[in-house]
C-alpha positions as protocol buffer text, in pm:
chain_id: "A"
residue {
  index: 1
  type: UNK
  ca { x: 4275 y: 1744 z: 637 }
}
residue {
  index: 2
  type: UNK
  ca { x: 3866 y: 1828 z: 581 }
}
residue {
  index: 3
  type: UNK
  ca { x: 3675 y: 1916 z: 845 }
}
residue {
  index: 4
  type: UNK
  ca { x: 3440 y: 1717 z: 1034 }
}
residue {
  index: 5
  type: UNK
  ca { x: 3071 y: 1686 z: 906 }
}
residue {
  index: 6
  type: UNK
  ca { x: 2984 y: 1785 z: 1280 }
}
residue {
  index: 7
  type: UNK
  ca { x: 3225 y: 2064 z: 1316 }
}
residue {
  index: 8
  type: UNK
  ca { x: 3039 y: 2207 z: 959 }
}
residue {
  index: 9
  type: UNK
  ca { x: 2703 y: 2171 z: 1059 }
}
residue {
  index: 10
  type: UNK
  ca { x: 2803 y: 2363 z: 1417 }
}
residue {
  index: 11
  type: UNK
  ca { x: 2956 y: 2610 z: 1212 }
}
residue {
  index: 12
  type: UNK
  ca { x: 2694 y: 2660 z: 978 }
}
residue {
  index: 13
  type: UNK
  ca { x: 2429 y: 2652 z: 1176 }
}
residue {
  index: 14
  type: UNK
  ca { x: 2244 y: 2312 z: 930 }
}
residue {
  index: 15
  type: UNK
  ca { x: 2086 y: 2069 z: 1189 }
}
residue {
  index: 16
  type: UNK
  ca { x: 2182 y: 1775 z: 1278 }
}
residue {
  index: 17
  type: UNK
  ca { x: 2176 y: 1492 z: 979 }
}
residue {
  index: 18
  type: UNK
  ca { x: 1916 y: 1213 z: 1074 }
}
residue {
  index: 19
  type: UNK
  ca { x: 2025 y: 888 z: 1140 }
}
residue {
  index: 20
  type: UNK
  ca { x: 1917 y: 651 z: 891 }
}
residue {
  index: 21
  type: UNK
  ca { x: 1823 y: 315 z: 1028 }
}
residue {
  index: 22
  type: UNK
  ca { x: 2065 y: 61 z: 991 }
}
residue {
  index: 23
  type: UNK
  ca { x: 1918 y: -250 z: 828 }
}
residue {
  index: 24
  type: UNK
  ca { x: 2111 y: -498 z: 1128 }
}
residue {
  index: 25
  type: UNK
  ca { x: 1935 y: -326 z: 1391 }
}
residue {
  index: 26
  type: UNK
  ca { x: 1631 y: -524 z: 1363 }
}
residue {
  index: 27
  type: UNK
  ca { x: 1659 y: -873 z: 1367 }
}
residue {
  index: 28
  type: UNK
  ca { x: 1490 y: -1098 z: 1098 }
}
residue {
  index: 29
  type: UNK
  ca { x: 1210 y: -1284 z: 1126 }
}
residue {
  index: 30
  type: UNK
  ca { x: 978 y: -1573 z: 944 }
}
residue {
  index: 31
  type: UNK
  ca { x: 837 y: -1453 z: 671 }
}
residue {
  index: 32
  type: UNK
  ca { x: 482 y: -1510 z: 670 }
}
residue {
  index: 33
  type: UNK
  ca { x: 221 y: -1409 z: 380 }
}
residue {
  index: 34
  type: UNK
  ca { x: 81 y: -1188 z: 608 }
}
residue {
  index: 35
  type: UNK
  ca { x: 419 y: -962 z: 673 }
}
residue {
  index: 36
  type: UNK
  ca { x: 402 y: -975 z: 286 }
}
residue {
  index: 37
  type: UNK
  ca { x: 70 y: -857 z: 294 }
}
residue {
  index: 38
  type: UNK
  ca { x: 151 y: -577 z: 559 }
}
residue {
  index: 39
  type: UNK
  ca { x: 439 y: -451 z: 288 }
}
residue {
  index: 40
  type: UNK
  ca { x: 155 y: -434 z: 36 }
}
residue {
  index: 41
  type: UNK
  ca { x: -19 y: -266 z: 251 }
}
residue {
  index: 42
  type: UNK
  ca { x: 210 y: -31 z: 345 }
}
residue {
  index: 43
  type: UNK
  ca { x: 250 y: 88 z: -27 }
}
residue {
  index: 44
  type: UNK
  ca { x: -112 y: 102 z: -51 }
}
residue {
  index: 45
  type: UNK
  ca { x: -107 y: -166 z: -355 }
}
residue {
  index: 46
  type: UNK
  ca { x: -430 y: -339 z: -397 }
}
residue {
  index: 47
  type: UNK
  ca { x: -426 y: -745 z: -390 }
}
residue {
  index: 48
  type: UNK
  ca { x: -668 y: -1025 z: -333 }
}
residue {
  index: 49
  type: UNK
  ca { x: -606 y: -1373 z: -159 }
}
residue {
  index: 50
  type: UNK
  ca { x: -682 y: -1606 z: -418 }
}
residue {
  index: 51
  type: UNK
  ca { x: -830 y: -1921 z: -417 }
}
residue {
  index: 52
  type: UNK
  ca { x: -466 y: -2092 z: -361 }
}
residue {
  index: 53
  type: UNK
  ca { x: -418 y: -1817 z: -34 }
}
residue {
  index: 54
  type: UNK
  ca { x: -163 y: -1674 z: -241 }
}
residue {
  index: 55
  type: UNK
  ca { x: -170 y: -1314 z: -263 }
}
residue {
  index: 56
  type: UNK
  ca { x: -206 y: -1139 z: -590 }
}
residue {
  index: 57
  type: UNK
  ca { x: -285 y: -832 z: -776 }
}
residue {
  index: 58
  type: UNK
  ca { x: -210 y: -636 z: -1124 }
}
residue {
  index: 59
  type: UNK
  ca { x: 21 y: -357 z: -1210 }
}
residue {
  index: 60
  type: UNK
  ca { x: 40 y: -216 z: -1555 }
}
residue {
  index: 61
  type: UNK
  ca { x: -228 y: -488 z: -1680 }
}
residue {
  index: 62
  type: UNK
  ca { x: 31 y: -773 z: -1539 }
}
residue {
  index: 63
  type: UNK
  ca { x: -56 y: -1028 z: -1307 }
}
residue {
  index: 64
  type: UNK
  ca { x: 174 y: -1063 z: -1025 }
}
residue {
  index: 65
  type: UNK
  ca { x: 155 y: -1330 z: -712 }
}
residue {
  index: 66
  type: UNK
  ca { x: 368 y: -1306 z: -417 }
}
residue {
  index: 67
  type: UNK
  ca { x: 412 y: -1689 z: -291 }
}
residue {
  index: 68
  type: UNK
  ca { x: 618 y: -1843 z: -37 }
}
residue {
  index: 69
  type: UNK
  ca { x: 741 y: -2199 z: -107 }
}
residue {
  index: 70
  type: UNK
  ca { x: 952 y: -2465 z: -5 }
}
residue {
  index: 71
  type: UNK
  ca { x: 909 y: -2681 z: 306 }
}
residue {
  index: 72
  type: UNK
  ca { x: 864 y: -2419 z: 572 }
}
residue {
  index: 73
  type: UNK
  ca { x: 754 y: -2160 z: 360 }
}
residue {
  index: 74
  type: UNK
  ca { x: 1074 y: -1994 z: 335 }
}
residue {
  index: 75
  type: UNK
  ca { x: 1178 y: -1933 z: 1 }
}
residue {
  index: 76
  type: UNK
  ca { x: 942 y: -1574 z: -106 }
}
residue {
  index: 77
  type: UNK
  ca { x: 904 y: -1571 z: -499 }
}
residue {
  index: 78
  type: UNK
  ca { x: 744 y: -1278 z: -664 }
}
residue {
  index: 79
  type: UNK
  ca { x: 600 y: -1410 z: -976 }
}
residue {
  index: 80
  type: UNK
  ca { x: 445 y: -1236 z: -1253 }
}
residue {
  index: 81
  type: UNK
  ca { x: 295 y: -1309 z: -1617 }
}
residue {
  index: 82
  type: UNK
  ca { x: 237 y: -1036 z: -1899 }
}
residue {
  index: 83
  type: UNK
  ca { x: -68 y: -970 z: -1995 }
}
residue {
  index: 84
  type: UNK
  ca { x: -17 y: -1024 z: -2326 }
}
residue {
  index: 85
  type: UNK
  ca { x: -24 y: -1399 z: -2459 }
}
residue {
  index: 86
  type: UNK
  ca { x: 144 y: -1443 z: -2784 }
}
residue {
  index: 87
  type: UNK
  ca { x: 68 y: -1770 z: -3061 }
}
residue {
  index: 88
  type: UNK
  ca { x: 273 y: -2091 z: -3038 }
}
residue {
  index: 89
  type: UNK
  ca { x: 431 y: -2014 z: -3378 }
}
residue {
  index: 90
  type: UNK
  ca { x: 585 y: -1703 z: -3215 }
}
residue {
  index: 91
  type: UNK
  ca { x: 809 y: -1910 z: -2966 }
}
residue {
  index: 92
  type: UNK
  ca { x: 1130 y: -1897 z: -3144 }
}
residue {
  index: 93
  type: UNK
  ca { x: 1149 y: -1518 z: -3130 }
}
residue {
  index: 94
  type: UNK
  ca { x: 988 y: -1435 z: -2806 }
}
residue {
  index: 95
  type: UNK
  ca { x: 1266 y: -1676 z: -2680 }
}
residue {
  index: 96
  type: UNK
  ca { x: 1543 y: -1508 z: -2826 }
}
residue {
  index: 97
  type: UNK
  ca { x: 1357 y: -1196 z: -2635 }
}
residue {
  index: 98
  type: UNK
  ca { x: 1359 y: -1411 z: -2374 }
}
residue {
  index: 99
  type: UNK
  ca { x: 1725 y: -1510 z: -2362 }
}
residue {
  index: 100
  type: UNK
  ca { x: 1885 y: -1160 z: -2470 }
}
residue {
  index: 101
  type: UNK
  ca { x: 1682 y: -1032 z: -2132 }
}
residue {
  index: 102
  type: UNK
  ca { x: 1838 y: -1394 z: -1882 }
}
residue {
  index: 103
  type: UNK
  ca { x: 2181 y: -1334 z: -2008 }
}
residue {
  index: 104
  type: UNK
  ca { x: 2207 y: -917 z: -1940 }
}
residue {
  index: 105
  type: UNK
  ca { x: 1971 y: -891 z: -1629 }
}
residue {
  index: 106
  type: UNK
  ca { x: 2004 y: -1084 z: -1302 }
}
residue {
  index: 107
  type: UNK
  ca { x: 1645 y: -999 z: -1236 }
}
residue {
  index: 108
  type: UNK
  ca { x: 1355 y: -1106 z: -1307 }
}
residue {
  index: 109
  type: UNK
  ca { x: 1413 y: -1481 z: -1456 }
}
residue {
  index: 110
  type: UNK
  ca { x: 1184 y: -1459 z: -1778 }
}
residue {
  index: 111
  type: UNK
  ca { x: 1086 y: -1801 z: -1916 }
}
residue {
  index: 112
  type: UNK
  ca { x: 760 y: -1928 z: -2156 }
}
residue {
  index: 113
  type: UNK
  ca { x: 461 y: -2167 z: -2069 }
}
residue {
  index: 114
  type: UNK
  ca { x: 286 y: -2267 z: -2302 }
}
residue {
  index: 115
  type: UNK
  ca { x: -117 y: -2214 z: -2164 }
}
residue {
  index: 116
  type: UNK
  ca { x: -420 y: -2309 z: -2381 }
}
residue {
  index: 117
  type: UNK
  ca { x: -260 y: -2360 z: -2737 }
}
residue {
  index: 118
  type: UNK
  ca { x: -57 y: -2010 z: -2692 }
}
residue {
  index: 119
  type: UNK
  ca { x: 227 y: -1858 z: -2512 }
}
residue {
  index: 120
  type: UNK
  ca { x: 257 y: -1698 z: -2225 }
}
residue {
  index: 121
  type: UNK
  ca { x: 547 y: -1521 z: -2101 }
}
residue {
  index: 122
  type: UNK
  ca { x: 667 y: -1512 z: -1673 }
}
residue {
  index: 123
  type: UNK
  ca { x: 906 y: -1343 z: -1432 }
}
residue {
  index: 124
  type: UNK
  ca { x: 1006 y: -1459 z: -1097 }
}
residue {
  index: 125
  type: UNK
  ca { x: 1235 y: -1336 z: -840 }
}
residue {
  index: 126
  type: UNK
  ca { x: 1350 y: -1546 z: -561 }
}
residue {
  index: 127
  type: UNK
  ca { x: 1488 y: -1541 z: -223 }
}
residue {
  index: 128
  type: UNK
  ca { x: 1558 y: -1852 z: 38 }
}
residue {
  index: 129
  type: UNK
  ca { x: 1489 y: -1628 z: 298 }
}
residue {
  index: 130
  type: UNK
  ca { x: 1538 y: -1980 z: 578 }
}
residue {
  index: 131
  type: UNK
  ca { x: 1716 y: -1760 z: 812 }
}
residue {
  index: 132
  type: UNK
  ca { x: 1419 y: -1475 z: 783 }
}
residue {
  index: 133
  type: UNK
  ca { x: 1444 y: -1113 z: 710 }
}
residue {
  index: 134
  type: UNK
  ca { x: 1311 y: -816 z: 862 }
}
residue {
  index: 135
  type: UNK
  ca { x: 1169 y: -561 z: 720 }
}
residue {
  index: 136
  type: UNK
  ca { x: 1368 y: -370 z: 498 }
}
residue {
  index: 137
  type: UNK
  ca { x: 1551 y: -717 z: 413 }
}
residue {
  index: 138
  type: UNK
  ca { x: 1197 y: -830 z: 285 }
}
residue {
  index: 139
  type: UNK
  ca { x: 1078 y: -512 z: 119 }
}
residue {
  index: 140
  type: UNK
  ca { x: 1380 y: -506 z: -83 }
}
residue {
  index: 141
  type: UNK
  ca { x: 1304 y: -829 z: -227 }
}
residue {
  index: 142
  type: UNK
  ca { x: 981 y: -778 z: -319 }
}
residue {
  index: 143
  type: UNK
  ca { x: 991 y: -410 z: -445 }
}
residue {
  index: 144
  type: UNK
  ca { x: 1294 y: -558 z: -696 }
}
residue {
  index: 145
  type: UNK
  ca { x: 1055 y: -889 z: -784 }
}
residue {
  index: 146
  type: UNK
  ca { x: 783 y: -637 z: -878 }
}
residue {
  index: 147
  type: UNK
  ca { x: 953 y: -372 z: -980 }
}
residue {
  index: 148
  type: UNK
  ca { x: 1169 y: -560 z: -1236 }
}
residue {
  index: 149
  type: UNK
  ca { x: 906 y: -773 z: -1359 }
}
residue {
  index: 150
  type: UNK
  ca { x: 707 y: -476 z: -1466 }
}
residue {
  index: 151
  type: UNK
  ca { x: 1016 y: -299 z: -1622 }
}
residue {
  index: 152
  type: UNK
  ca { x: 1072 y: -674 z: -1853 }
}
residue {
  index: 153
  type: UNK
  ca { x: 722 y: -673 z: -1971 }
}
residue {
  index: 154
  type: UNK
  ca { x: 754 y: -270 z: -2042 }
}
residue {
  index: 155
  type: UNK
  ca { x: 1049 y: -348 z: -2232 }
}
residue {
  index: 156
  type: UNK
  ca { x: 852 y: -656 z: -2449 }
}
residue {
  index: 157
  type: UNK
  ca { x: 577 y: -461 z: -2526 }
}
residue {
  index: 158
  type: UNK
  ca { x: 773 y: -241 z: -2788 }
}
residue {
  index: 159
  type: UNK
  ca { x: 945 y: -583 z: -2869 }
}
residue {
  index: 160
  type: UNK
  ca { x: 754 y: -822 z: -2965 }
}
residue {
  index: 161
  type: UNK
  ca { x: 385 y: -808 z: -3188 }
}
residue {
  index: 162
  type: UNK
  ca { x: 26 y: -765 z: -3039 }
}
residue {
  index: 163
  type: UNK
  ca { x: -201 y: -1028 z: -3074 }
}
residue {
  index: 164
  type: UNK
  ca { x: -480 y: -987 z: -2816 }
}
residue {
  index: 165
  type: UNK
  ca { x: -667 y: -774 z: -2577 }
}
residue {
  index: 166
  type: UNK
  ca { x: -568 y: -818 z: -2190 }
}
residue {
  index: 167
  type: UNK
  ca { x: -835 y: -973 z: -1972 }
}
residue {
  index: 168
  type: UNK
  ca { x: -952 y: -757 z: -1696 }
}
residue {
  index: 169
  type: UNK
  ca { x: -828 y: -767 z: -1356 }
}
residue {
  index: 170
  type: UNK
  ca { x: -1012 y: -889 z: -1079 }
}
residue {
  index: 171
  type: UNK
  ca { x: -857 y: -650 z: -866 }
}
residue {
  index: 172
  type: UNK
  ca { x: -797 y: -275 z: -981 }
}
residue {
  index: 173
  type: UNK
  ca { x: -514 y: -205 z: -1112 }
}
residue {
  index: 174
  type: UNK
  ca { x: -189 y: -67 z: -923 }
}
């Protein structure tokens, strides 16, 4: 039989282990660009409104917006496209890029649009968050939306050829 964890610490003289919060103890809530906003905030990312009232802003180069759709707003997509645009010709073997990454990820969902005769390449995360979130519920969903979008383009950049210079930011970079 082990010993309590309590019965150690008294023992041992180590304080008493801090109780983590427990994500059910606050209940959820709308999400609302604004408690998206506050998350940014809180990680001291920089981000615009743009002219759509979406909030965006750039990390590694990449664009990223943080959007709320759907009928009541409910559904929170973090969507971002690589800076790099790539020429139509190229579409048959950025999408087997493209593929390779959708079949052995869940996250991001990468997919091509074509934009001014060349390609550009997207990720989006999603949640129907209808029933809210709180905090940590919503944090978790963004940080993955960004923070697997950014690891997909990192991991297409060794992939697949240059062809142009990024454009520059209108917000500093993150």
């Amino acid at each position: 039989m082990s010993t309590p964890g309590w019965l150690l610490r008294a023992l041992s003289g180590l304080p008493n282990a801090a109780k983590a919060p427990r994500v059910d103890d606050e209940p959820p809530a709308p999400v609302t660009r604004a408690r998206v906003a506050d998350y940014l905030r809180r990680r001291s990312y920089r981000f615009v409104v743009d002219d759509d009232g979406d909030l965006t802003g750039t990390w590694d180069g990449n664009r990223f917006w943080f959007l709320l759709l759907g009928d009541g707003q409910e559904i929170v997509q973090v969507r971002g496209r690589w800076h790099r645009t790539l020429p139509l010709d190229a579409r048959a073997s950025i999408a087997l890029v493209i593929n390779d990454w959708n079949r052995e990820r869940i996250w991001p969902k990468a997919y091509l649009r074509e934009e001014e005769g060349m390609l550009a390449v997207y990720a989006e995360t999603s949640a129907d968050l209808e029933a809210g979130a709180n905090d940590a519920q919503l944090a978790q969903i963004l940080s993955c939306g960004l923070g697997t979008g950014v690891q997909m383009f990192l991991s297409f950049e060794s992939t697949l050829p240059a062809v142009d210079e990024p454009e520059q930011p209108d917000v500093p970079d993150n």
